[in-house]
Every structure is written in structure tokens, then in C-alpha cells.
Residue frames as qw, qx, qy, qz and C-alpha x, y, z in Angstrom:
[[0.687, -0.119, 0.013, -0.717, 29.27, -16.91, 26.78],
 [0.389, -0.102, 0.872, -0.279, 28.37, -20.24, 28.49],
 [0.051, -0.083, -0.896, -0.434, 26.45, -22.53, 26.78],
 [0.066, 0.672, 0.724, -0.142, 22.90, -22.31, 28.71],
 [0.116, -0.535, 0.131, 0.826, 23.68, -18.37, 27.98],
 [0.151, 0.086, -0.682, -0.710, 23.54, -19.27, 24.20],
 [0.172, -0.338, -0.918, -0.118, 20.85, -21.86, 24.54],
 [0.065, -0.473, -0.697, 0.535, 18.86, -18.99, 26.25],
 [0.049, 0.501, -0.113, -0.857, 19.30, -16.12, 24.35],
 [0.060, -0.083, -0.812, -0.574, 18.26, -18.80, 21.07],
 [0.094, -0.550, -0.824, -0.099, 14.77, -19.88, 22.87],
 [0.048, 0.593, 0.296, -0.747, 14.40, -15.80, 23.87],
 [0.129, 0.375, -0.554, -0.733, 15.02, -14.66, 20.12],
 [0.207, -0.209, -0.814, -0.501, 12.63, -17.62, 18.97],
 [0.049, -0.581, -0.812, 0.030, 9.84, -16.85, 21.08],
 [0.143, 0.630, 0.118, -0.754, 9.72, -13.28, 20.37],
 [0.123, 0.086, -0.719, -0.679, 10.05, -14.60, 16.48],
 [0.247, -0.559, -0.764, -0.206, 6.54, -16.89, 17.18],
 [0.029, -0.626, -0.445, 0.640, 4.99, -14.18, 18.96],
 [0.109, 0.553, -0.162, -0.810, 5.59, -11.86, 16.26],
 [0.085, 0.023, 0.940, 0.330, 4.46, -14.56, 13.74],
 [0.032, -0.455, -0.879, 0.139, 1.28, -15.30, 15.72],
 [0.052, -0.591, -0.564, 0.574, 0.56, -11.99, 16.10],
 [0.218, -0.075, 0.439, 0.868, 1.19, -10.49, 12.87],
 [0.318, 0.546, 0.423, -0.650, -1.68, -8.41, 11.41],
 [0.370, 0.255, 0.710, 0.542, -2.71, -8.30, 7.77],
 [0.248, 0.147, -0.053, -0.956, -3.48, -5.19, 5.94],
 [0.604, 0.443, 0.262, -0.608, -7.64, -4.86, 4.75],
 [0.738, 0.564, -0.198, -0.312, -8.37, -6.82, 1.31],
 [0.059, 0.657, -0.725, -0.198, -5.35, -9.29, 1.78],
 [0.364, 0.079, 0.922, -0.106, -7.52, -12.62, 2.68],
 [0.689, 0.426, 0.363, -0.460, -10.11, -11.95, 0.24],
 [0.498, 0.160, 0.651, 0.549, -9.36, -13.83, -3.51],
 [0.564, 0.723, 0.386, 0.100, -10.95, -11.06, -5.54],
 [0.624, 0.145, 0.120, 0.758, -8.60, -9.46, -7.52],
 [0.177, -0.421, -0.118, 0.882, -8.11, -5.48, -7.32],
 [0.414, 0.713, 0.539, -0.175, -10.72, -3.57, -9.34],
 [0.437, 0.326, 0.280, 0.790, -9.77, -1.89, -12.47],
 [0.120, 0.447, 0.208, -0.861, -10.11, 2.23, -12.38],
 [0.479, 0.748, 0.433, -0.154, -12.97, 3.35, -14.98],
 [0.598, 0.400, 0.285, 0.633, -12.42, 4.81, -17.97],
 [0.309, -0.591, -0.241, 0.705, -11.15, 8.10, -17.43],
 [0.376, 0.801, 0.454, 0.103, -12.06, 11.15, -19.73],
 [0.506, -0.167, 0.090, 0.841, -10.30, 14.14, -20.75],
 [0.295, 0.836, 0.418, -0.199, -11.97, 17.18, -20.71],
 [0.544, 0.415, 0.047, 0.728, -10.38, 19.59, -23.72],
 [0.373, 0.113, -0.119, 0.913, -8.82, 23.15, -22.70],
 [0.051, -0.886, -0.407, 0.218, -11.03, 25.87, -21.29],
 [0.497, 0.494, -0.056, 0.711, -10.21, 28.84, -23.49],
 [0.307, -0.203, -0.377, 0.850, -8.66, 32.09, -21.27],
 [0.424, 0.419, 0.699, 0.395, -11.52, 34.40, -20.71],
 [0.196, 0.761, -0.125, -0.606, -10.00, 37.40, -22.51],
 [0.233, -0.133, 0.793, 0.547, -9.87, 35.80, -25.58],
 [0.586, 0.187, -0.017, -0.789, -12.46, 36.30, -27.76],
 [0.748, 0.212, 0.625, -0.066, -14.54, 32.79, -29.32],
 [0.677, 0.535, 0.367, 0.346, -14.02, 33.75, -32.83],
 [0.348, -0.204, 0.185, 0.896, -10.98, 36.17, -34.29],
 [0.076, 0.751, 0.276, -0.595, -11.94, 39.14, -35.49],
 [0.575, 0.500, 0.540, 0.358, -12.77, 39.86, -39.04]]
């Protein structure tokens, strides 16, 4: 490779780098400064019994 060769292929390779620089998109929420909201407190509901089971054993 000849030198203006190199010297071409460098200023091709760097102006597709600044292009891609210039053009670069940023996801939603990335320029804003507030930090990331916490999730709420989350509950656990307890077991649903099965229902053939009876509610109270049999005496």
C-alpha cells in the first residue's frame, strides 16, 4: 500500500468514526439527572387453599 492509500483509508475510517459519534442516539431517560425510581413495596398474597379441601378437618 502506497502512502496516500494509507493516508486515505485513515481520513475514510475517521470520518465514518465522527459521523457515527455525531450521530449517535441515546436511549429515553439517559440525559435526565433523576435517578431511577425505586419499585413499591411489593406484597405477598398467602396460598389459596385447593378447592377440594375442606376449611376445617373433620371432627
Amino acid at each position: 500500500m502506497t502512502n496516500d492509500s494509507k493516508l486515505g483509508l485513515l481520513a475514510g475510517v475517521a470520518a465514518v468514526m465522527l459521523i457515527a459519534v455525531v450521530y449517535y442516539q441515546k436511549g429515553p431517560g439517559t440525559l435526565s439527572a433523576d435517578p431511577p425510581k425505586q419499585p413499591g413495596r411489593v406484597t405477598i398474597a398467602p396460598p389459596q387453599m385447593a378447592a377440594n379441601t375442606p376449611a376445617e378437618p373433620a371432627r
